[in-house]
N, C-alpha and C positions, 0 to 999 in steps of 0.2 A: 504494500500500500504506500503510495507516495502521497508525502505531505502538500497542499495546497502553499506555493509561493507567492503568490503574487496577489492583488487587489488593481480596483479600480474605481474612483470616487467620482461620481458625476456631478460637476460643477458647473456647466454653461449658461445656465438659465441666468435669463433678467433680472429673478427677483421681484416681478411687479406688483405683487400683491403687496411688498413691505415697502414701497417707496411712500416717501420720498428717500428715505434711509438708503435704499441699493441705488438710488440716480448717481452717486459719487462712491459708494463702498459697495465691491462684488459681495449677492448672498452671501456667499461660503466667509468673509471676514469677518460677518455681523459675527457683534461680542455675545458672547452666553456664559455667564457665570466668568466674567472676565478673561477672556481666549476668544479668537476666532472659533466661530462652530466645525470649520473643516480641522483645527485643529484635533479639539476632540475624536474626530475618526483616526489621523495620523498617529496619534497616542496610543490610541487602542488599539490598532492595527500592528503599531511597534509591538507593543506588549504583546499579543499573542505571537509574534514570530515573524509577523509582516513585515520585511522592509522594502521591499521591489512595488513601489506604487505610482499606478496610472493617475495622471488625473486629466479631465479634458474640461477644456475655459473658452469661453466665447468674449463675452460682456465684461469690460475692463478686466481683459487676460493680466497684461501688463501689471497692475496694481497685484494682481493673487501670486503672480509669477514672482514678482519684486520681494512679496510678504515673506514668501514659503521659500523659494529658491529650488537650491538642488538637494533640500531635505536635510541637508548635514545635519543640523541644527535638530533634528529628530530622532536622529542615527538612524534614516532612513532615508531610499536612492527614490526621489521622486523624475517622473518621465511627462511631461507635458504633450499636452496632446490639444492643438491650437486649431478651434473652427472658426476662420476666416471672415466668413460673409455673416452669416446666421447661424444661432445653434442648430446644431445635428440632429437632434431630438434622443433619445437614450439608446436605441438600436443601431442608428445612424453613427453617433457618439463611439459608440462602443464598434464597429465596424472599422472606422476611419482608423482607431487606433490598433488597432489588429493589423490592419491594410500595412500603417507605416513601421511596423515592428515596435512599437509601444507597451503593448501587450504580447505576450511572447502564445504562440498557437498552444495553449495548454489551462485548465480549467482558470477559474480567479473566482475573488470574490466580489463583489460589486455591493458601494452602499451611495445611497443618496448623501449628498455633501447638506440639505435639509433639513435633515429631522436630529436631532439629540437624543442620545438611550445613553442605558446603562451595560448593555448587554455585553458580554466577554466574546468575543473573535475568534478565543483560541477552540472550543469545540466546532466550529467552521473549516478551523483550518488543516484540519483531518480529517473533512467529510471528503468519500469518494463518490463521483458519479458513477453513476452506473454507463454502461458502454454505448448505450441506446438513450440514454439519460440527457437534456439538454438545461437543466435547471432544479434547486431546490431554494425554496422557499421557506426566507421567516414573516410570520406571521403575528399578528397582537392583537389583544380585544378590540374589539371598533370604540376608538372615541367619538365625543360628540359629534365632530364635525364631520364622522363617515361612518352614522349608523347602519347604514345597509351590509357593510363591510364589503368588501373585493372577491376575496376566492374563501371557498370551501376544501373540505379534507374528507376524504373519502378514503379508509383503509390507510393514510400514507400518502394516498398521491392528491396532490392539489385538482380542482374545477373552479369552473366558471360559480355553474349551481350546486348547489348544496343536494345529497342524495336522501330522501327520508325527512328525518328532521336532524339534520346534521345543520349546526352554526356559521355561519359567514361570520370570516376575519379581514380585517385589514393589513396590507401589505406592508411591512414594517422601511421600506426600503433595504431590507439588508437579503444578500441572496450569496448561491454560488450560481456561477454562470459559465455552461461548454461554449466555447468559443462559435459551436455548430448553432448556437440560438441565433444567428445571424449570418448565413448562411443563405450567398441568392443575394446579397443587395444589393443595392447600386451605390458605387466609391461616390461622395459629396450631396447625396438625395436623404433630406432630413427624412427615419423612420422611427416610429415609437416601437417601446417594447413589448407593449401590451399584447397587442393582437396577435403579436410571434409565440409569447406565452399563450394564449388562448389556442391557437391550433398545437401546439406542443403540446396542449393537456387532453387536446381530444384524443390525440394517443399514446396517452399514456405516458409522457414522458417527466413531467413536473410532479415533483413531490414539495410536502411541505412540514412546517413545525409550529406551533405555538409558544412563544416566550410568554414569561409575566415580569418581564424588566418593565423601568420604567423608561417611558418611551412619550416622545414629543414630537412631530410636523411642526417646528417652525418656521410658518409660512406665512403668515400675518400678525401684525403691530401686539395685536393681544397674547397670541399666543408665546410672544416672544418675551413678553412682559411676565406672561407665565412662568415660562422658567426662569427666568431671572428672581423671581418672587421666588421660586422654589427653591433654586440651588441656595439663595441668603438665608431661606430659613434652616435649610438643610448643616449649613455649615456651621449657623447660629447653635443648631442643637446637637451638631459633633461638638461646640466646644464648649456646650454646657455638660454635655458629659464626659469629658472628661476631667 
């Protein structure tokens, strides 16, 4: 069994839900708990064993480029992956950097540069795909903002619909990803991931998991206030206990 080396964190987006805050600072630098929020991934990503990390930047590339560098500073080998005109969209995203040798042809892990969790990496970073396998999925209870939730689990492998009365969760952004989930695109033609998942599940190839970390979409002004409230109080009552 070979261990999972490498990552990929999708950074391109606008941001437009949080502006005016992203018109001058890329999403991925907004502060959270005093750190850029891409930080948080690169931390976490170090700790489980990660250091071979993809990232791909559209919208003030320069500014995230300038922040992070070439990772040193992480003790980890960051690879940039620059969409030119418009972002890629996350399939597209993740293509282009395959295409340029960014990503090296062999599984990874992929997390939204977005959302904030708690969750550890390092059981990720020994999961194996299966050979016909093109994706597994973490999953989390649906928060407010996406009660319906995303995808369902049946036996182990993820769907659209839920089977019986089996639960809909929301997609936590964090996953492992075969290279083969994007396979067929077109080199510079923005494609989402979604729908590649969605016929990948009709045959059976996505599997999925439930975490109970705590976990955050920071995608808007409040939400972002959110955790900010949380981690001050969080730290407040680490050092009242101690």
């Amino acid at each position: 069994m070979s261990a999972i080396t490498q990552a990929m964190i999708l950074a391109a987006g606008k941001g437009t839900r949080l502006r005016p805050l992203t018109l001058e600072t890329p999403k991925p630098l907004v502060e959270v708990g005093g750190q850029p929020l891409i930080v948080w991934h690169i931390k976490a990503l170090q700790a489980a064993g990660i250091t071979d990390i993809t990232i791909n930047t559209s919208w003030l590339a320069d500014k995230l480029m300038d922040t992070l560098g070439d990772g040193s500073q992480f003790d980890v080998t960051l690879h940039w992956s620059i969409e030119e005109e418009e972002p890629l969209e996350t399939a597209g995203g993740i293509f282009q950097a395959l295409q340029a040798g960014k990503l090296k042809d062999a599984p990874f892990i992929l997390v939204n540069s977005d959302v904030w969790t708690t969750y550890d990496f390092g059981p990720l970073k020994d999961y194996e795909l299966g050979s016909d396998q093109k994706a597994h999925l973490i999953l989390i209870d649906n928060p407010e903002h996406n009660n319906g939730g995303d995808f369902a689990i049946n036996n182990g492998l993820a769907s659209e619909q839920p089977i019986g009365d089996a639960d809909k969760y929301t997609f936590a952004g964090i996953s492992v990803m075969s290279p083969r989930v994007v396979d067929g695109l077109v080199p510079g033609q923005p494609a989402a991931l979604a729908p590649l998942l969605r016929q990948a599940m009709l045959k059976f190839q996505v599997t999925a998991e439930v975490i109970k970390d705590n976990w955050i979409d920071v995608g808007t002004p409040e939400r972002l206030t959110q955790i900010n409230e949380f981690l001050k109080n969080d730290t407040i009552k680490d050092r009242s206990d101690s």
